[in-house]
DRENFIKE-171417 format. One record per residue: x, y, z of N, C-alpha, C in turn; residue in three letters. Coordinates in Angstrom, 1 decimal, padded with zeros to 4 digits, always signed. Example, Ala and Ser with C-alpha at 12.3 -4.5 7.8 and 13.67 -1.06 7.14 Angstrom:
nc1=+013.2 | nc2=-005.7 | nc3=+007.8 | cac1=+012.3 | cac2=-004.5 | cac3=+007.8 | cc1=+013.2 | cc2=-003.3 | cc3=+007.8 | code=ALA;
nc1=+012.8 | nc2=-002.2 | nc3=+007.1 | cac1=+013.7 | cac2=-001.1 | cac3=+007.1 | cc1=+012.9 | cc2=+000.0 | cc3=+007.9 | code=SER;
***
This chain:
nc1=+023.1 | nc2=+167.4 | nc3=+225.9 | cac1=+024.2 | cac2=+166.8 | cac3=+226.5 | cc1=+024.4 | cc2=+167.4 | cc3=+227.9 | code=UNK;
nc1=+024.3 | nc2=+168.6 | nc3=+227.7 | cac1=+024.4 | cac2=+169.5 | cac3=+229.2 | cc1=+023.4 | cc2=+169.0 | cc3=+230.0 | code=UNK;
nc1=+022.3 | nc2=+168.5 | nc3=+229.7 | cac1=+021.1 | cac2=+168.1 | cac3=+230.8 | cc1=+021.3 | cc2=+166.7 | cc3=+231.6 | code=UNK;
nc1=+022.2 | nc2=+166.1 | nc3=+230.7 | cac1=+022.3 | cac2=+164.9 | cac3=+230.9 | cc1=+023.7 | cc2=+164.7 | cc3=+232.7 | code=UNK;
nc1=+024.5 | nc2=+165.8 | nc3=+232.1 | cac1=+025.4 | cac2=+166.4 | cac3=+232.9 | cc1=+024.6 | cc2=+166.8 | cc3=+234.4 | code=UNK;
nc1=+024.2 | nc2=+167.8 | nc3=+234.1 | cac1=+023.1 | cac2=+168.2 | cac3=+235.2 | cc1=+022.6 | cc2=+167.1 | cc3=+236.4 | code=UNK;
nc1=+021.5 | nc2=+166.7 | nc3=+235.2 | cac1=+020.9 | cac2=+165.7 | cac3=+236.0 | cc1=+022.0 | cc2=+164.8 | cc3=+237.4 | code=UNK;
nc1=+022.9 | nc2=+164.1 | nc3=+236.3 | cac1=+024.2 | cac2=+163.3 | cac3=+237.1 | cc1=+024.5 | cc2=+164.0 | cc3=+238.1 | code=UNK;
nc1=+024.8 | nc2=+165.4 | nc3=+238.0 | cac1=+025.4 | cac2=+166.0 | cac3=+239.2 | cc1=+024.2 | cc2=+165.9 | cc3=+240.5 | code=UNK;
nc1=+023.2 | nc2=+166.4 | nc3=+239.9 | cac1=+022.3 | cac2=+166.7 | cac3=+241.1 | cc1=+022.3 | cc2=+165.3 | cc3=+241.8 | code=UNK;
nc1=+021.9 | nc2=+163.8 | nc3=+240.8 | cac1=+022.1 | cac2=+162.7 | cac3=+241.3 | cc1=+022.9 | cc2=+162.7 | cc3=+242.3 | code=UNK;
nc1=+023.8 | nc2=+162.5 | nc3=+242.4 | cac1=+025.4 | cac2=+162.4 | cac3=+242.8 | cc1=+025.1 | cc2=+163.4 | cc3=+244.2 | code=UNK;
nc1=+025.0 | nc2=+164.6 | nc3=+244.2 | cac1=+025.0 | cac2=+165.5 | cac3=+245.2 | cc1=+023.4 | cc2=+164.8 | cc3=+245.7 | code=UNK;
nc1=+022.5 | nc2=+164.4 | nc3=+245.9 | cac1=+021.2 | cac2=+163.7 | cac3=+246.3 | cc1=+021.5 | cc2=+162.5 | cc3=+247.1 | code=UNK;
nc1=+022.4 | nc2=+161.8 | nc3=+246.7 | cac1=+022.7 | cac2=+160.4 | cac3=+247.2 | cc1=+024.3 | cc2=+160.7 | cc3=+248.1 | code=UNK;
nc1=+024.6 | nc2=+161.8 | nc3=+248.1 | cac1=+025.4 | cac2=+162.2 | cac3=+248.8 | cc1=+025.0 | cc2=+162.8 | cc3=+250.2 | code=UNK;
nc1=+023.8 | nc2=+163.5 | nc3=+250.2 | cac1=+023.3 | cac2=+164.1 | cac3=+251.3 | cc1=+022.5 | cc2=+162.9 | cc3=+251.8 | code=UNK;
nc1=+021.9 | nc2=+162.0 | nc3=+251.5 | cac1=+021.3 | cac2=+161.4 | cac3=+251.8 | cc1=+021.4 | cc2=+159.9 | cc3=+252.7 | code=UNK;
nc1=+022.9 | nc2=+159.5 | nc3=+252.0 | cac1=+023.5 | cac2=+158.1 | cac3=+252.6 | cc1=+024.5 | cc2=+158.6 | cc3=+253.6 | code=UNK;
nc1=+024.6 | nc2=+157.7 | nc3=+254.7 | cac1=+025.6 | cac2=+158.2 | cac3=+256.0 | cc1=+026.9 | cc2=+157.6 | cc3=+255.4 | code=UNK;
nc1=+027.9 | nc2=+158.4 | nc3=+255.1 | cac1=+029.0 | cac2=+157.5 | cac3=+254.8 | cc1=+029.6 | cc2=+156.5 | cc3=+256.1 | code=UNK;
nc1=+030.5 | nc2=+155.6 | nc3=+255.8 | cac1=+030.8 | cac2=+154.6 | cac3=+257.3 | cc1=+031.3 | cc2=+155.5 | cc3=+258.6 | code=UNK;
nc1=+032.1 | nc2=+156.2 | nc3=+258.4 | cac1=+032.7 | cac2=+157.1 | cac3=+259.5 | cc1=+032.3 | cc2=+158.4 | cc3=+259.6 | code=UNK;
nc1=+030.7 | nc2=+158.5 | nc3=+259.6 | cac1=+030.0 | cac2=+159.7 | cac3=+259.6 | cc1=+030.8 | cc2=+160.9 | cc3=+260.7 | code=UNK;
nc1=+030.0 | nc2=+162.1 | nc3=+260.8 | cac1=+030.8 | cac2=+163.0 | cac3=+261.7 | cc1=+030.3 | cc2=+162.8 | cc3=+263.1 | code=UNK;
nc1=+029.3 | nc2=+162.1 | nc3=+263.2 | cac1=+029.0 | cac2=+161.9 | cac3=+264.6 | cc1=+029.2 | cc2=+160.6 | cc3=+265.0 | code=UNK;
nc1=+030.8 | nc2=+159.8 | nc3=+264.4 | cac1=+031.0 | cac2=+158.7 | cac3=+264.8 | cc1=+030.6 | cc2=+157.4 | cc3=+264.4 | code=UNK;
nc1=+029.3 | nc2=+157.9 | nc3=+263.7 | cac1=+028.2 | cac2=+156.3 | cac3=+263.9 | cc1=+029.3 | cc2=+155.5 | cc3=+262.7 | code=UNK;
nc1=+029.1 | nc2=+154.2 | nc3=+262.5 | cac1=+029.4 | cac2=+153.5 | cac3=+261.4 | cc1=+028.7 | cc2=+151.7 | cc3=+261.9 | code=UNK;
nc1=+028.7 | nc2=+151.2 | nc3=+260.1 | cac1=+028.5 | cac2=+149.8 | cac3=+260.1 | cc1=+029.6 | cc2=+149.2 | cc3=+260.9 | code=UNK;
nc1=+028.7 | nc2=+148.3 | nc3=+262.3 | cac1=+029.6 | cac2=+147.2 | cac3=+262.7 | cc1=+028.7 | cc2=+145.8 | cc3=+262.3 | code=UNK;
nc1=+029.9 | nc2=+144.4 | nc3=+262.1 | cac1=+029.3 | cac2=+143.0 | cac3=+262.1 | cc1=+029.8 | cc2=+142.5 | cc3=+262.6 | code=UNK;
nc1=+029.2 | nc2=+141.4 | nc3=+263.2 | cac1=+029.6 | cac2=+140.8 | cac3=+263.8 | cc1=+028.8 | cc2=+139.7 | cc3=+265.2 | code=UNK;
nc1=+029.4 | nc2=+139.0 | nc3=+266.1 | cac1=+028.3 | cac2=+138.2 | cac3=+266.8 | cc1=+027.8 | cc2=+138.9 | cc3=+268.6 | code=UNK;
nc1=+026.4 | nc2=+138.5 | nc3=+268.6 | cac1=+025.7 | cac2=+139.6 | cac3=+269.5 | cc1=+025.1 | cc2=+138.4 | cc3=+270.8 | code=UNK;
nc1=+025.2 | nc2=+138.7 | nc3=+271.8 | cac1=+025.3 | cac2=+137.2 | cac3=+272.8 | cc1=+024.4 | cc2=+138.4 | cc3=+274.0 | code=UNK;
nc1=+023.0 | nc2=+138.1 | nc3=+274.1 | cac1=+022.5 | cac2=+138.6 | cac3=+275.1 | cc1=+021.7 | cc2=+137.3 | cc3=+275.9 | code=UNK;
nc1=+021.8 | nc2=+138.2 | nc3=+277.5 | cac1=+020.8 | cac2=+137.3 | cac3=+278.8 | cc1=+020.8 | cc2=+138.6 | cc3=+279.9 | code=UNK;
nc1=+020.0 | nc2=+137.7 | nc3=+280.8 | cac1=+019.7 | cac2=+138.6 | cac3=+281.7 | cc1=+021.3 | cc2=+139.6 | cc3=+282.7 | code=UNK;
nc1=+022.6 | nc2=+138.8 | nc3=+282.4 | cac1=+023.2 | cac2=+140.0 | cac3=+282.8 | cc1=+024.5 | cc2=+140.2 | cc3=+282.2 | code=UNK;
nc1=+024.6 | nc2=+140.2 | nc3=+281.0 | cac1=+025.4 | cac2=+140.5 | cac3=+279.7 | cc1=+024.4 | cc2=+140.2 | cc3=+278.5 | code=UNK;
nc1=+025.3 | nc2=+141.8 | nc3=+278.0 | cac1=+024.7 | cac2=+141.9 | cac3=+276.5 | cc1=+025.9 | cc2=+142.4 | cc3=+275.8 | code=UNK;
nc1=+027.1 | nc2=+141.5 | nc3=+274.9 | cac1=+027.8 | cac2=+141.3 | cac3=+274.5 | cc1=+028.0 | cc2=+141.7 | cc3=+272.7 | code=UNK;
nc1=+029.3 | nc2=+142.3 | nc3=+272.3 | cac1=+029.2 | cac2=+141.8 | cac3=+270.7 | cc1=+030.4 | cc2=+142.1 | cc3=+270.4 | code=UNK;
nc1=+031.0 | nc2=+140.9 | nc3=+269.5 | cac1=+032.4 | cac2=+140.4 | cac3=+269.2 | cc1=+032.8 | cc2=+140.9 | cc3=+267.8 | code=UNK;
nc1=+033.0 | nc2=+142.0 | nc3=+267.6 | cac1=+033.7 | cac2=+142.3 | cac3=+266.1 | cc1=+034.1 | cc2=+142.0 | cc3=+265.5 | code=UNK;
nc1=+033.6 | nc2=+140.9 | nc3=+264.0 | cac1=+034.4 | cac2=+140.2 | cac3=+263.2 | cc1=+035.5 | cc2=+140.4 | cc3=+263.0 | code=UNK;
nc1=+035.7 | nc2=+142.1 | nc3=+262.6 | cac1=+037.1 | cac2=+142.8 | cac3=+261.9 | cc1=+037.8 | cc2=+142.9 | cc3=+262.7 | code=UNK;
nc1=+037.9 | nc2=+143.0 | nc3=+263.7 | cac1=+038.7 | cac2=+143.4 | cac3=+265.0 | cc1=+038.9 | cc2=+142.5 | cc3=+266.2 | code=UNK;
nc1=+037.9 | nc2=+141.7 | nc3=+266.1 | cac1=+038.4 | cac2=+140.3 | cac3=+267.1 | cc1=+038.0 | cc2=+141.0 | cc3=+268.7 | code=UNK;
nc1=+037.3 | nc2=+142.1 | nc3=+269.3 | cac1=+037.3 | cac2=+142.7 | cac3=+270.1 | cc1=+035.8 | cc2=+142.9 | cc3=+271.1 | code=UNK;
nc1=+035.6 | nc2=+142.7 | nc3=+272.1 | cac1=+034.6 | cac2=+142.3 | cac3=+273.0 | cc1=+034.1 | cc2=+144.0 | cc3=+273.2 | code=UNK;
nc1=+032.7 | nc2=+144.5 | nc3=+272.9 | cac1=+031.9 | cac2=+145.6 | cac3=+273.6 | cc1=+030.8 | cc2=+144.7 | cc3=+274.4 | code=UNK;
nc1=+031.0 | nc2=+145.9 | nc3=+275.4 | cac1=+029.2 | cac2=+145.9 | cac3=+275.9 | cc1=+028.1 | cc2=+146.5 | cc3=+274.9 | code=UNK;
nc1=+027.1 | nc2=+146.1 | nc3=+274.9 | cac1=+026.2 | cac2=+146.9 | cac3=+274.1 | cc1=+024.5 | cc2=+147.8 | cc3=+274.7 | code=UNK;
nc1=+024.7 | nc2=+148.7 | nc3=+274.2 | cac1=+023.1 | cac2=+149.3 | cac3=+274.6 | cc1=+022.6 | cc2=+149.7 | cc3=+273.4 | code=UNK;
nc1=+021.2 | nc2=+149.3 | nc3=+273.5 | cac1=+020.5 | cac2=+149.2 | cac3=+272.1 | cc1=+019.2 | cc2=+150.5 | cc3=+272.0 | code=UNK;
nc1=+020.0 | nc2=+151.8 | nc3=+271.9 | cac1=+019.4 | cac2=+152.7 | cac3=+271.9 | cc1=+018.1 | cc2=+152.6 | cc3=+270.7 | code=UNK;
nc1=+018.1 | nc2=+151.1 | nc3=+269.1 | cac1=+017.0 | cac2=+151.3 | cac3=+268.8 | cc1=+015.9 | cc2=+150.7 | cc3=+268.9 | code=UNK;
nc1=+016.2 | nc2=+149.7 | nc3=+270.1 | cac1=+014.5 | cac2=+149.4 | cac3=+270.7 | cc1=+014.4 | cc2=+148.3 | cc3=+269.7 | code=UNK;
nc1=+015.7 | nc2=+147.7 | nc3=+269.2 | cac1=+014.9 | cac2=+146.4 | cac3=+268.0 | cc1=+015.5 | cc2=+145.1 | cc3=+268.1 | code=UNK;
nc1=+017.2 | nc2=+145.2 | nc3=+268.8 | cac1=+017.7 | cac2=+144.5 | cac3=+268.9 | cc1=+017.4 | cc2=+143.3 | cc3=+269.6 | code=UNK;
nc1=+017.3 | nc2=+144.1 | nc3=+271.0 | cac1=+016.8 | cac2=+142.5 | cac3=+272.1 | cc1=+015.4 | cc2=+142.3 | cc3=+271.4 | code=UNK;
nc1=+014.9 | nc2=+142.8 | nc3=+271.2 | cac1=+013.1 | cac2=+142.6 | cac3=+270.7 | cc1=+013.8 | cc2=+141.4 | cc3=+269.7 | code=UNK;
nc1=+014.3 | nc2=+141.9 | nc3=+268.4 | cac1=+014.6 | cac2=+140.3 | cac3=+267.8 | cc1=+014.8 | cc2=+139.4 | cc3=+268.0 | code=UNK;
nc1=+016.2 | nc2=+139.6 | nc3=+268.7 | cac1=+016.9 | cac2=+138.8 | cac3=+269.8 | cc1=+016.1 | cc2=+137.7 | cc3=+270.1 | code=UNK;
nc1=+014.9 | nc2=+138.4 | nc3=+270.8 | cac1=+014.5 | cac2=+137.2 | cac3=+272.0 | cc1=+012.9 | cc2=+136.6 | cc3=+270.4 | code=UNK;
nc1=+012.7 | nc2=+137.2 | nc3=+269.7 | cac1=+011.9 | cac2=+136.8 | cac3=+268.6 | cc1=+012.8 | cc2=+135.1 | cc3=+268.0 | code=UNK;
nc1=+013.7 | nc2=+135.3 | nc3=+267.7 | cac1=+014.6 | cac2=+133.9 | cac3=+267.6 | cc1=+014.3 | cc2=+132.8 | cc3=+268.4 | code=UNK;
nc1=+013.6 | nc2=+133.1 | nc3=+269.6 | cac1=+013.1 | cac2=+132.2 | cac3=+270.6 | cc1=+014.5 | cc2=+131.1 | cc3=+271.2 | code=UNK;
nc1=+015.7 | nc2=+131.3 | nc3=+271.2 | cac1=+016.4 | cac2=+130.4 | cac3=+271.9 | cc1=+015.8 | cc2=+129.5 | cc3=+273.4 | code=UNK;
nc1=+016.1 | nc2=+128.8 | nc3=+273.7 | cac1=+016.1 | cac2=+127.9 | cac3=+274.6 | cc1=+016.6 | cc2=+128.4 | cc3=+275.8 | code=UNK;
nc1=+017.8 | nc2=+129.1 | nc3=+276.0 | cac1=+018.6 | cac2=+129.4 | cac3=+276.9 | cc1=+019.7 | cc2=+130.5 | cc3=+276.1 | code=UNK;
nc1=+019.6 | nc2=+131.4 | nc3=+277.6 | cac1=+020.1 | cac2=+132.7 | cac3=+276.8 | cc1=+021.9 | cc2=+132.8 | cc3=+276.6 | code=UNK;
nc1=+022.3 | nc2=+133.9 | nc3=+276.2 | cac1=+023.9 | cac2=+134.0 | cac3=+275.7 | cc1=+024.4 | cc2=+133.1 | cc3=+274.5 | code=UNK;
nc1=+022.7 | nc2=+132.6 | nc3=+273.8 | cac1=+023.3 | cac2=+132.1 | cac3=+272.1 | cc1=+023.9 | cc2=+133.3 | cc3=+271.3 | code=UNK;
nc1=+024.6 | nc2=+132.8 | nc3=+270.6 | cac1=+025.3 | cac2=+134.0 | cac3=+269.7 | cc1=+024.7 | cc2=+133.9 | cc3=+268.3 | code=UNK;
nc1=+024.4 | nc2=+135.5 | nc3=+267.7 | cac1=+024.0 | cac2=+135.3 | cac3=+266.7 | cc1=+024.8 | cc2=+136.3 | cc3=+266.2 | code=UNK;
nc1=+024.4 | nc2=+136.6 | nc3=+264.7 | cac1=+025.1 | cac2=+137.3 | cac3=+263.8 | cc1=+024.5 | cc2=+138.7 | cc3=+263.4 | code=UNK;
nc1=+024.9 | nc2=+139.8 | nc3=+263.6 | cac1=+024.1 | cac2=+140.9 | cac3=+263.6 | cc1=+024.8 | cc2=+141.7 | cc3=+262.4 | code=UNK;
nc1=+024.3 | nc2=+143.1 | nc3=+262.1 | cac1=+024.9 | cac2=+144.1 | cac3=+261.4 | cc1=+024.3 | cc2=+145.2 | cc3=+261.8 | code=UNK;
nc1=+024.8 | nc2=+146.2 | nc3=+262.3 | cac1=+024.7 | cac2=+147.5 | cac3=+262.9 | cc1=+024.7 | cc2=+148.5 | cc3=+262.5 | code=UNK;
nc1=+024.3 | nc2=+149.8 | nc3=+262.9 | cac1=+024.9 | cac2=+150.8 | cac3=+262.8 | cc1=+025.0 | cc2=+151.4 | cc3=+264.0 | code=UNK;
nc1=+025.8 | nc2=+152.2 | nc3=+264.7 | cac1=+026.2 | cac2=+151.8 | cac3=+266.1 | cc1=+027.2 | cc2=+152.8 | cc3=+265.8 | code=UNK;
nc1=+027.5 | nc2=+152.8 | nc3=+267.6 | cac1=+029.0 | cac2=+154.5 | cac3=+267.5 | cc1=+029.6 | cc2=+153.7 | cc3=+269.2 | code=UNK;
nc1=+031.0 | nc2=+153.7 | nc3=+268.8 | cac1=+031.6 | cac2=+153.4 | cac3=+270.0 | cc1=+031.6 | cc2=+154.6 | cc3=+271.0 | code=UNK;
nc1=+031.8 | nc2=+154.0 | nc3=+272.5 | cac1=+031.7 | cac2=+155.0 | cac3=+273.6 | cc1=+032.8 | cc2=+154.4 | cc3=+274.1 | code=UNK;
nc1=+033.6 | nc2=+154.6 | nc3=+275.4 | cac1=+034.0 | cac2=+154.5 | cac3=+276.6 | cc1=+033.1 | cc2=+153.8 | cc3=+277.1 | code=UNK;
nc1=+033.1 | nc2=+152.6 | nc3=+278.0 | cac1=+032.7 | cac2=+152.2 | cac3=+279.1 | cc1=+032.7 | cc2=+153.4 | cc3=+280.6 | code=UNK;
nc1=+031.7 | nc2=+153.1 | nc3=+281.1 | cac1=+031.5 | cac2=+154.1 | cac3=+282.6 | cc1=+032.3 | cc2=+153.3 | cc3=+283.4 | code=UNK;
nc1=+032.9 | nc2=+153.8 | nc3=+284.4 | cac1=+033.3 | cac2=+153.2 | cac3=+285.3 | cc1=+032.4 | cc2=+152.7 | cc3=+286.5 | code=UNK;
nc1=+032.4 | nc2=+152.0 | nc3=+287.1 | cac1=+031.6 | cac2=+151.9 | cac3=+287.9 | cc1=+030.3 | cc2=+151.1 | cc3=+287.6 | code=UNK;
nc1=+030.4 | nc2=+151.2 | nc3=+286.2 | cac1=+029.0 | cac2=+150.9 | cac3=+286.0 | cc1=+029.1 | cc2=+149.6 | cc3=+285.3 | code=UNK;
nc1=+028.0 | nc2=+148.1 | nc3=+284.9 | cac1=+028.2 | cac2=+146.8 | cac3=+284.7 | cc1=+028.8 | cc2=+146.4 | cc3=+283.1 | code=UNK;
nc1=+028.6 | nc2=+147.5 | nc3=+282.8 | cac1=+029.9 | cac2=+147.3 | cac3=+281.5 | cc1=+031.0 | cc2=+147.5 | cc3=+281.8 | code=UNK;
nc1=+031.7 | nc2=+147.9 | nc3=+282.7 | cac1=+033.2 | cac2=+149.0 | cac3=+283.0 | cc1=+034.2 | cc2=+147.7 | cc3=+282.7 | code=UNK;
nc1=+034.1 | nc2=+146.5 | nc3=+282.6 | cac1=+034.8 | cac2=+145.0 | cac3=+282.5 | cc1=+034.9 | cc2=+145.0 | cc3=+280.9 | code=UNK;
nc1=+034.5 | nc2=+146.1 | nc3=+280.2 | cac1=+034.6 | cac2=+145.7 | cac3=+278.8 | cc1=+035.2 | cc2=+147.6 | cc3=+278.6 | code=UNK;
nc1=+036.6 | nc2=+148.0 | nc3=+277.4 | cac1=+036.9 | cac2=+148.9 | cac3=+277.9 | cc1=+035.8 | cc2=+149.8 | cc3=+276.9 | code=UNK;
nc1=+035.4 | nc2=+149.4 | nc3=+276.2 | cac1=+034.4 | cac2=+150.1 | cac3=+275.5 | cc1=+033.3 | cc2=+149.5 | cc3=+275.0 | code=UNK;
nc1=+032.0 | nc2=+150.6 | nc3=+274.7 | cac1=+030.5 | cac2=+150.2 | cac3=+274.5 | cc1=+030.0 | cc2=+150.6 | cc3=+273.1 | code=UNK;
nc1=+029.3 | nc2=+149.4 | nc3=+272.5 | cac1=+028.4 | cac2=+150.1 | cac3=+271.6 | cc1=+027.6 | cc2=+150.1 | cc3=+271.6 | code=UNK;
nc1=+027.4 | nc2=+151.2 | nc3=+271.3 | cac1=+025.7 | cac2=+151.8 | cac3=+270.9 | cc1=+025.0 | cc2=+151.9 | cc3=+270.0 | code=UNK;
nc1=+024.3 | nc2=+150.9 | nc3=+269.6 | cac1=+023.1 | cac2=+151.0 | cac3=+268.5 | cc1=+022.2 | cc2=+151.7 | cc3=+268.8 | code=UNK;
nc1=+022.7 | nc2=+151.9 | nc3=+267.1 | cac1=+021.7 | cac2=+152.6 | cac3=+266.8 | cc1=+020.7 | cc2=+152.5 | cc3=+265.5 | code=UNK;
nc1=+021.0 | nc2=+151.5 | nc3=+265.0 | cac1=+019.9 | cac2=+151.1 | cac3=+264.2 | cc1=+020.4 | cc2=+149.4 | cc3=+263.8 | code=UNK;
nc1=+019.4 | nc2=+148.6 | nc3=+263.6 | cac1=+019.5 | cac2=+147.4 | cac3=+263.7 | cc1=+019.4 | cc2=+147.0 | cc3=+261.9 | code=UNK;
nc1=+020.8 | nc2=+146.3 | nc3=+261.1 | cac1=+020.2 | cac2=+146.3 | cac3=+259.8 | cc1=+020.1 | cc2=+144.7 | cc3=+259.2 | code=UNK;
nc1=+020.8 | nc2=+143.8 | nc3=+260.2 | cac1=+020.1 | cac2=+142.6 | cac3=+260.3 | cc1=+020.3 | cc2=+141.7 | cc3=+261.2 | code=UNK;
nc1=+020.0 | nc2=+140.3 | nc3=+261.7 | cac1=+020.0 | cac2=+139.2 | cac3=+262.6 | cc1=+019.7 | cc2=+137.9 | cc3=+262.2 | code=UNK;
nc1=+021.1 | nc2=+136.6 | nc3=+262.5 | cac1=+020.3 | cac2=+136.1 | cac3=+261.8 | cc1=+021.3 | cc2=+134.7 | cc3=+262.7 | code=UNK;
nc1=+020.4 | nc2=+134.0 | nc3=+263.0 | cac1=+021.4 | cac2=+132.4 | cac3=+263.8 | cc1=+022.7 | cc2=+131.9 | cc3=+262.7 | code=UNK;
nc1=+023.0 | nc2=+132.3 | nc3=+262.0 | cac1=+023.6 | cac2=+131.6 | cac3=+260.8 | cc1=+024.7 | cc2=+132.9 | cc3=+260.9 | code=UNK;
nc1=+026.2 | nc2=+132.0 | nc3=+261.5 | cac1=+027.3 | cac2=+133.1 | cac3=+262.0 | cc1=+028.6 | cc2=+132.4 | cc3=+260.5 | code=UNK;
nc1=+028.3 | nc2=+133.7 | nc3=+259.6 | cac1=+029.8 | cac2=+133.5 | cac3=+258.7 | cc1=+030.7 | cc2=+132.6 | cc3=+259.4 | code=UNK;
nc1=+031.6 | nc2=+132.0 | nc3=+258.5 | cac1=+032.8 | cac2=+131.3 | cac3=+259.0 | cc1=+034.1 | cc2=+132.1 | cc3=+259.4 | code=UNK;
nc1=+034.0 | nc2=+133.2 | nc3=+258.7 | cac1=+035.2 | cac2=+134.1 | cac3=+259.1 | cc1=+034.9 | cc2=+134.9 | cc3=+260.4 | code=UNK;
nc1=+034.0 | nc2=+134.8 | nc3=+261.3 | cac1=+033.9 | cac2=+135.3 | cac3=+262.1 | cc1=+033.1 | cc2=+134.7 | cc3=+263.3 | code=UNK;
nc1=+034.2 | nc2=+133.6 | nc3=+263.7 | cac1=+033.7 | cac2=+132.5 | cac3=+264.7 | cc1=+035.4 | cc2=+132.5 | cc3=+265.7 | code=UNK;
***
């Protein structure tokens, strides 16, 4: 019975070290929501929050998908899910029109097909 105990714990403490909780310590967490890139905006609208970022795609997968979707013409919106850590916008610089940026950081999906609750 004691092993059985054990084991659980170690489980438990394994999947605890292991998974990023949402509000990790270094900020990061799951965002969803719709992602609208072109040559000079790269946008994304926060289901839960109704709120406009710039975005930079620190993981190298996003636009790569993005433009894998093949649209016709750019600034189609699609439906993403993130993991990503809000910044400040730079001043001065071509996001400064949005007051904060996210940053991906890992891409966990994309898909032309935008929920109803988040239109």
């Amino acid at each position: 019975m004691r092993l059985k105990y054990l084991a659980f714990a170690l489980l438990m403490c394994f999947c605890a070290c292991t998974n990023k909780p949402e509000n990790a310590a270094d900020g990061t967490r799951t965002y969803k929501g719709m992602y609208s890139f072109g040559p000079e905006e790269k946008s994304f609208k926060d289901c839960s929050e109704a709120r406009m970022f710039w975005v930079v795609d620190s993981s190298a997968q996003l636009e790569l998908q993005y433009s894998q979707l093949h649209f016709e013409k750019p600034y189609e919106p699609v439906y993403i899910q993130v993991i990503g850590k809000k910044v400040l916008s730079k001043k001065g610089d071509v996001s400064d029109t949005f007051d904060s940026t996210l940053v991906v950081k890992k891409l966990i999906s994309i898909t032309k097909e935008i929920p109803a609750d988040c239109n």
